[in-house]
C-alpha positions as CSV (number, residue, x, y, z in Angstrom):
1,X,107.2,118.5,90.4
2,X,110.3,117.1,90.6
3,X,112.0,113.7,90.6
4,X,115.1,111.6,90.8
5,X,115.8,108.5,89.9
6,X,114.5,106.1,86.8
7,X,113.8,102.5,85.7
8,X,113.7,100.1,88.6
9,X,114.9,102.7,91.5
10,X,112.8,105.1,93.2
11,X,111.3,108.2,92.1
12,X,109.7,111.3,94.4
13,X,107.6,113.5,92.7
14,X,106.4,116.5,95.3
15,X,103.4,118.7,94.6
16,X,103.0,122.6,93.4
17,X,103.5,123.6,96.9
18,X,105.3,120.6,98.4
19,X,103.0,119.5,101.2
20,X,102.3,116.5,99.8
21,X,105.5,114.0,97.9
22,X,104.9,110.4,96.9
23,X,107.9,108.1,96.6
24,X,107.5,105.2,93.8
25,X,109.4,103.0,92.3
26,X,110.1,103.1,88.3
27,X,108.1,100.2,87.8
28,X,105.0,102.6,89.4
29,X,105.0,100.9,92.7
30,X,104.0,103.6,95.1
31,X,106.1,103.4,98.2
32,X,105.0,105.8,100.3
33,X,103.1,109.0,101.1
34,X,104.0,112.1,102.8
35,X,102.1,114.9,103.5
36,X,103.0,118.2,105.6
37,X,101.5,117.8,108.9
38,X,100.7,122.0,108.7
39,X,98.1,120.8,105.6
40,X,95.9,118.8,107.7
41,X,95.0,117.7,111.7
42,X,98.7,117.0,112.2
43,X,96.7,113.7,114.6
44,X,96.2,112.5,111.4
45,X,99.0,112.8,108.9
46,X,100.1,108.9,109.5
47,X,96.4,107.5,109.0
48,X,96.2,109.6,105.7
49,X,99.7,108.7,104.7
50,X,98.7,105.1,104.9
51,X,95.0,105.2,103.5
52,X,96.2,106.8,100.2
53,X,99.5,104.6,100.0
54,X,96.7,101.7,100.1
55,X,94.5,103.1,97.8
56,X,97.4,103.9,95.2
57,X,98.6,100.3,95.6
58,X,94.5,98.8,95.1
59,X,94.9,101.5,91.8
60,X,98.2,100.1,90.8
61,X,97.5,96.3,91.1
62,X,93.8,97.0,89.3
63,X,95.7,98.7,86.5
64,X,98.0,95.7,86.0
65,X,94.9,93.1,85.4
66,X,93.1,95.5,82.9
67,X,96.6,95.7,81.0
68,X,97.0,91.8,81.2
69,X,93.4,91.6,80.6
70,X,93.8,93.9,77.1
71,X,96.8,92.1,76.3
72,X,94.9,88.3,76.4
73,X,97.7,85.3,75.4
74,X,99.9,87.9,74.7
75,X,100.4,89.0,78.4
76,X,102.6,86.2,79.3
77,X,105.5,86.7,76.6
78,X,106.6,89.6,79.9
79,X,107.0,86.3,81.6
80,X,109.5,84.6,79.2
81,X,111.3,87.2,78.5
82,X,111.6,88.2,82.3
83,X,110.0,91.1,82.6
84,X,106.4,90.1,83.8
């Protein structure tokens, strides 16, 4: 894997065998997916780019209401202290 990048900028972490690399931000906001058209019906590649982008951001925004959930009144001292 590798990566550059940290906090709020972007980060690109690319598989094993670097036919697939997924671009997010440091706040874990995917941005995008890319996968190697030679992995799969190159027809394809855009419509599975953007299915698993959406899917990842559906993941992402689920995660945040179970942490907010856990947290109860606590979750909204992000918010004062601007971070939420």
């Amino acid at each position: 894997m590798s990566s550059s990048g940290s906090g709020g900028g972007s980060v690109r972490a690319a598989g094993p065998d670097v036919s697939s690399m997924v671009n997010r931000t440091g706040t874990g906001q995917v941005l995008s997916v890319t996968i190697a058209a030679e992995v799969v019906d190159p027809g394809d590649v855009a419509m599975l780019e953007d299915l698993i982008t959406a899917a990842l951001h559906d993941m992402n925004a689920k995660l945040l209401d179970i942490q907010r959930e856990a947290m109860g009144p606590l979750a909204g001292l992000g918010d004062l202290l601007g971070r939420g």
